[in-house]
C-alpha positions in Angstrom: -15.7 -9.9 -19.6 -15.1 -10.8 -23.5 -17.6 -11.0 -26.0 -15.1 -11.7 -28.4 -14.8 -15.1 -27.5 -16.4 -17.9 -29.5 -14.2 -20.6 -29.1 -12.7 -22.5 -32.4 -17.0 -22.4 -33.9 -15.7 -19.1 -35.9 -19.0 -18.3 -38.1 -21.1 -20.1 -36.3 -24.5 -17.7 -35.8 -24.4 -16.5 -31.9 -26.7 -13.7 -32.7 -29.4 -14.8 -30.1 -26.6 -16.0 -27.5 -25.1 -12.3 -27.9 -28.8 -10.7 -27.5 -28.7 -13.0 -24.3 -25.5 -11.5 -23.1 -26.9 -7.6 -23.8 -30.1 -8.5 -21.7 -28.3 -9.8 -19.0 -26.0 -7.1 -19.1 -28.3 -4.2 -18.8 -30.6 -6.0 -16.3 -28.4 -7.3 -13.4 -28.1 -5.1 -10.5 -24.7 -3.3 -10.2 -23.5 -4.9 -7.2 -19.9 -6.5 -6.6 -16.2 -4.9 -6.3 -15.0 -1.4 -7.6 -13.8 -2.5 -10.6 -17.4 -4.2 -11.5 -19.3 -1.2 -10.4 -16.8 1.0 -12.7 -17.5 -1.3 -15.3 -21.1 -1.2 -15.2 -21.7 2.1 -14.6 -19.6 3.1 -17.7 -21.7 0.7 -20.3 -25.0 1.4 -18.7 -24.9 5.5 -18.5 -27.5 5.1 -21.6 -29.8 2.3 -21.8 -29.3 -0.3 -25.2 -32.7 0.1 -25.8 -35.6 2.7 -27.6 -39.3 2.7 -27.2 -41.1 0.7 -29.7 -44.5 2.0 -30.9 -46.5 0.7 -27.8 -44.1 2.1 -25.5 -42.2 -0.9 -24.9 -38.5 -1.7 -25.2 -37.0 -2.7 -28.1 -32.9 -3.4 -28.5 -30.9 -1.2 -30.5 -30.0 -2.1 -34.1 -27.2 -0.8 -36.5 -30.3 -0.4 -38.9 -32.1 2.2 -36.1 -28.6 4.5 -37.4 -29.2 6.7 -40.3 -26.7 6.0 -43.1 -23.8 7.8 -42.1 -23.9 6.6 -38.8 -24.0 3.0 -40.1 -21.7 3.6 -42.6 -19.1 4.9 -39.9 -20.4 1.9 -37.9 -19.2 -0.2 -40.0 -16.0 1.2 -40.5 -15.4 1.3 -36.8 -16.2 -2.5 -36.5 -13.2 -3.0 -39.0 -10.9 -0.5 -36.6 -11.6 -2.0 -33.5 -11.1 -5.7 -34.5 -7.8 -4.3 -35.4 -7.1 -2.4 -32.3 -8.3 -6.2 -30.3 -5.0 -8.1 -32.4 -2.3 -5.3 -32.0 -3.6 -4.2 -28.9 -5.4 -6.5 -26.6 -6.3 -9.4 -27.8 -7.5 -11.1 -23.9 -9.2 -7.2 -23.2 -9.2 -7.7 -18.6 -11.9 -5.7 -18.3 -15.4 -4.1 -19.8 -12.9 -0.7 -19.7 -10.7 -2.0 -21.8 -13.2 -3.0 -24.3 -14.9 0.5 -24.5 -11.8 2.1 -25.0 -10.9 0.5 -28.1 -14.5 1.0 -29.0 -14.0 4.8 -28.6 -10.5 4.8 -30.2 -12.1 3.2 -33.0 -15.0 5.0 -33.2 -13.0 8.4 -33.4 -10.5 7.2 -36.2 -13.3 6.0 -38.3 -15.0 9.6 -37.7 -11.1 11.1 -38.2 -11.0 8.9 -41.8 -14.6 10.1 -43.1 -14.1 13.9 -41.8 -16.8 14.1 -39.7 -17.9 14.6 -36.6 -20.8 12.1 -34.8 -20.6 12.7 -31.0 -20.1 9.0 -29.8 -23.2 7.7 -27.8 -22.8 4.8 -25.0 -25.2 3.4 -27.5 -23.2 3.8 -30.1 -20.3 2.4 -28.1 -22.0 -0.8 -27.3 -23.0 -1.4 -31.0 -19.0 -1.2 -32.1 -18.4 -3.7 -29.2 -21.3 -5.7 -30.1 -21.4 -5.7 -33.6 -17.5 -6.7 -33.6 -18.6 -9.6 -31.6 -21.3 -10.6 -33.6 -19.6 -10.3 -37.2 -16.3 -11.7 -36.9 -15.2 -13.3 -33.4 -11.6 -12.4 -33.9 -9.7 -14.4 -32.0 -12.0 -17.7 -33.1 -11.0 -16.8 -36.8 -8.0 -17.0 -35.9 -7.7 -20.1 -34.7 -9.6 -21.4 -37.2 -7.8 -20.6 -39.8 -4.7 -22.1 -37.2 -6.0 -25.3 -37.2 -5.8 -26.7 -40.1 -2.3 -24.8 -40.8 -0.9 -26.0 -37.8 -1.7 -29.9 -38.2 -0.7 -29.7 -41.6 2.5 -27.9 -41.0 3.8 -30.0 -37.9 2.0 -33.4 -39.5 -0.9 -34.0 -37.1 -3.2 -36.9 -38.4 -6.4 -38.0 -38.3 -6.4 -41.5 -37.8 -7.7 -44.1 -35.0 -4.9 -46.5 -35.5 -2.8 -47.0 -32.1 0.5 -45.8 -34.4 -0.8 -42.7 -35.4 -2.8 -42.1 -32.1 0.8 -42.2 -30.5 2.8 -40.2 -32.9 0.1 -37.5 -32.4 0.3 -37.8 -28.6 4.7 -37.8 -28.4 4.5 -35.1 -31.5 2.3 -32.5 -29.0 3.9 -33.3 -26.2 7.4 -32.7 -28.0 6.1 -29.5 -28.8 4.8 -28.2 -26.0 8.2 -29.1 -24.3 9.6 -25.5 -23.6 7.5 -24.5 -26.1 9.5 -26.1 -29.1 6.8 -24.9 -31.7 8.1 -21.1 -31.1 11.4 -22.0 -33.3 12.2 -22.5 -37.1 13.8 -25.6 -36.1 12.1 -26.9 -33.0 14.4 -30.0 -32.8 17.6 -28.2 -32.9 15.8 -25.0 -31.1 17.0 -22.9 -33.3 15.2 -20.0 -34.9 13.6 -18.5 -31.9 10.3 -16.6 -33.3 10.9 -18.0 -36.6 8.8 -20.9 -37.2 7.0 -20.1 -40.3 3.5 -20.3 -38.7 3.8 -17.3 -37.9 4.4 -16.1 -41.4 1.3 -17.9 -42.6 -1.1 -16.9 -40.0 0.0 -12.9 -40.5 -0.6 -14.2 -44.1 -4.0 -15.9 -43.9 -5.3 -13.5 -41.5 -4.5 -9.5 -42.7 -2.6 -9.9 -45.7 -4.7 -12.1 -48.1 -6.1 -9.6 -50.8 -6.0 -5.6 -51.2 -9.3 -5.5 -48.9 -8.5 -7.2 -45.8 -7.4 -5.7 -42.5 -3.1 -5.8 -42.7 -3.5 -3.1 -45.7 -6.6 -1.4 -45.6 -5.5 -0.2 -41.7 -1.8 -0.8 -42.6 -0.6 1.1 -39.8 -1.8 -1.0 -37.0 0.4 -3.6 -38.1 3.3 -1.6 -39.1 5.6 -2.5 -37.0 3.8 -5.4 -36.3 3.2 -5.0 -32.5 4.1 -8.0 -30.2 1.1 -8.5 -29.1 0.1 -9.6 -32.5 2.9 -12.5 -32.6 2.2 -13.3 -29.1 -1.6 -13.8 -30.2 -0.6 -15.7 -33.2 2.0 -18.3 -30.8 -1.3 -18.5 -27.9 -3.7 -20.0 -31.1 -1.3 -21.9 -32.5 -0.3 -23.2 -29.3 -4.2 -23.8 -28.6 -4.0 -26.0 -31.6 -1.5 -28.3 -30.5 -3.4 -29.1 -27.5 -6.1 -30.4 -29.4 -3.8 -33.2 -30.3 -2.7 -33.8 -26.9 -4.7 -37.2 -26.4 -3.5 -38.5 -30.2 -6.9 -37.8 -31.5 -8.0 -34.2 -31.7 -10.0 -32.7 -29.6 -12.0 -29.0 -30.0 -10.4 -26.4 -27.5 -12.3 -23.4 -26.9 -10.0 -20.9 -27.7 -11.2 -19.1 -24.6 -9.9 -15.7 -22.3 -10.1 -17.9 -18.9 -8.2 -20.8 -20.8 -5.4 -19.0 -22.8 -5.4 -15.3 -21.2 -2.6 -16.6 -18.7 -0.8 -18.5 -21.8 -0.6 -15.6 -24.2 0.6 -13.4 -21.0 3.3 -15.8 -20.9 4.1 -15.3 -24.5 4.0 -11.5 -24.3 6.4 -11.7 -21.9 9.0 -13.7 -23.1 8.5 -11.7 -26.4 9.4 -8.8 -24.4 11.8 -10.6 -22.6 13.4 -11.3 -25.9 13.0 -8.0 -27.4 15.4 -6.3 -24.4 17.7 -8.9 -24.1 18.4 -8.7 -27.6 18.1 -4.9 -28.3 21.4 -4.2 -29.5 20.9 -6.4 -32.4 17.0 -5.6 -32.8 16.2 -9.1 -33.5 12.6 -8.8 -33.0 12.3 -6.0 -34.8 14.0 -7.6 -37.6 11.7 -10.5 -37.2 8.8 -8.4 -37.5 9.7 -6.3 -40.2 10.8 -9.5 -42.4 7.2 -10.7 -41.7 5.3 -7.6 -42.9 8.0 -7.7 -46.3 6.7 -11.3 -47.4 3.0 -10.9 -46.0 2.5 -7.5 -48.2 4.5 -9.4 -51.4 2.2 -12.2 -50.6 -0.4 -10.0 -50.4 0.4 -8.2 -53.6 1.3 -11.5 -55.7 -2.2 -12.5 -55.0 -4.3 -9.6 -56.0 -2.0 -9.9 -59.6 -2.7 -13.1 -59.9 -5.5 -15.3 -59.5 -3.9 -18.6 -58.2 -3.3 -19.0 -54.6 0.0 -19.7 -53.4 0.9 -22.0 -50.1 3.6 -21.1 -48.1 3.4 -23.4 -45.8 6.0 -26.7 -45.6 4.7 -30.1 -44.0 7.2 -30.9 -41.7 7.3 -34.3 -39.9 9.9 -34.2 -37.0 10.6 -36.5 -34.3 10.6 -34.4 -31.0 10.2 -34.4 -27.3 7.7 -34.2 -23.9 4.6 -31.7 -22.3 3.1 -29.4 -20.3 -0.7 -28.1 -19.9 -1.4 -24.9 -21.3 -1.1 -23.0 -18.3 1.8 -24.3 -17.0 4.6 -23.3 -19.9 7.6 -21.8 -18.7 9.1 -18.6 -20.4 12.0 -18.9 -21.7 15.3 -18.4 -19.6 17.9 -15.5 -20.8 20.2 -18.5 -22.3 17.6 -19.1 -24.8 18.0 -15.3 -26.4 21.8 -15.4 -26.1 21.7 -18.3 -28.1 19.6 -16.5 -30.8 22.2 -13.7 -30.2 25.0 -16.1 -31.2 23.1 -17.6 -34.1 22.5 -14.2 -35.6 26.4 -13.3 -35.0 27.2 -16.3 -37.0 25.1 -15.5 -39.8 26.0 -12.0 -39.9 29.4 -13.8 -40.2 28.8 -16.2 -42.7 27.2 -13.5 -45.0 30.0 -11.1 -44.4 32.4 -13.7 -45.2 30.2 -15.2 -48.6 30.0 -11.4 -50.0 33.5 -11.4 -49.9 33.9 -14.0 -52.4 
């Protein structure tokens, strides 16, 4: 039931596939279980289509909007693509879709003071023209890719040696999910790996027009559904490199749904283990601070700045996608401890 998804092919033109999709969509019979029928009756209360000239059926178009209407349109798109990152990025069901499409639709009327009652058509063209413009999660893991090979040292090479070191270096990874940490030899650093950093970075916080400050407070504090999006494409990434020579991975709901679950819960796991010392939201805000200095340094300047370290590590073994483990209750009381001792150490180096 996602439209958003297009894979790793971000930009690539699905406009006719997505046309398909529509078609299909307000042609099939409703048949199937309550949920289906619930989903179908609620997108198909008013048909996608107008009468053309000879009477027959022509699909909807942001251009068959007056200017407002488009205008707001528009502005919803940008709402709802942020409501998909912070809010639900794998959306279960065609429900869930609309609903960000109406949430969207209403802030974007709330911004512009007006009021332009919200049409199922209407609703269908935030959905669809989200779909079609930007593919969210794809551009995110586009942008991943080339961060996260370049970051953990992925390279591209036939030779048996390098074939290898990709291979063990993926697997290593993947191991209880190693990438998650600043220090994924040590395990140290839970949440920390600076991947993180640079995909908040790339992604929302690039220049003064992109989505982390134009619609600031979707990302402020940045939910956890946002990180555990950010760890799902990154971890998608590292399976490409899972045979030594890299492989495109459809960054796909049926594929990674169940791995960014996983994520969101052992983020939440995390976040009320460690509540008394509010590590993740300490994580979270320290990851807004440098993406909006980022953000700023680069609208005053005109050079482009790269945060991002190559690291080469040796590391340890795998796991598929769908069968990572959360993390057990030892792993945050070690994060715990860690922050306790650098609490300590800083207390003790100010008093110096």
């Amino acid at each position: 039931m996602d439209e958003t998804e297009n894979g790793s092919d971000y930009g690539a033109d699905n406009t006719a596939d997505d046309h398909d999709e529509v078609a299909k969509a307000s042609s099939t019979p409703v048949v199937g279980t309550k949920r289906q029928l619930e989903d179908s009756q609620l997108l198909n209360t008013d048909p996608k289509f107008k009468k053309g000239p000879n009477g027959t059926r022509q699909r909807l178009k942001a251009s068959d909007f007056d200017d407002i209407t488009k205008d707001l349109l528009t502005t919803a798109t940008s709402i709802y693509r942020c409501l998909v990152v912070t809010r639900a990025p794998f959306p279960e069901t065609l429900i869930v879709e609309t609903k960000l499409a109406k949430d969207a639709w209403r802030e974007a009327s709330n911004m512009a003071e007006l009021t332009i009652q919200l049409t199922p058509s209407l609703v269908k063209m935030v959905r669809l023209m989200s779909t079609r413009t930007s593919h969210v999660r794809g551009e995110l893991k586009t942008k991943m890719r080339v961060l996260t090979a370049s970051f953990f040292g992925f390279r591209a090479s036939r030779s048996i040696l390098a074939i290898k070191a990709n291979r063990d270096l993926a697997e290593s990874l993947k191991e209880g999910s190693c990438f998650v940490f600043k220090d994924w030899e040590m395990k140290r650093g839970i949440y920390k790996t600076e991947l993180i950093q640079s995909a908040v970075n790339d992604m929302w916080f690039t220049n003064r027009s992109d989505e982390g400050i134009v619609y600031a407070k979707y990302f402020d504090p940045l939910p956890v559904q946002t990180i555990a999006l950010i760890l799902t494409a990154i971890e998608c990434c590292i399976d490409e490199w899972m045979t030594g020579v890299k492989e495109d991975i459809k960054f796909s709901s049926v594929a990674y749904s169940p791995v960014y679950l996983i994520h969101l819960n052992s983020l939440q796991r995390f976040e009320e283990r460690t509540a008394a010392y509010k590590l993740l939201g300490k994580i979270g805000v320290d990851l807004l601070d440098i993406a909006r200095y980022v953000s700023d340094y680069l609208c005053r300047s005109s050079s482009k700045l790269t945060f991002i370290k190559r690291m080469h590590a040796g590391v340890d073994p795998l796991m598929a996608a769908v069968t990572i483990d959360s993390f057990t209750d030892d792993v945050f009381d070690d994060a715990i401890r860690e922050y306790e001792d650098e609490a300590r150490e800083a207390q003790e180096g100010g008093g110096d």
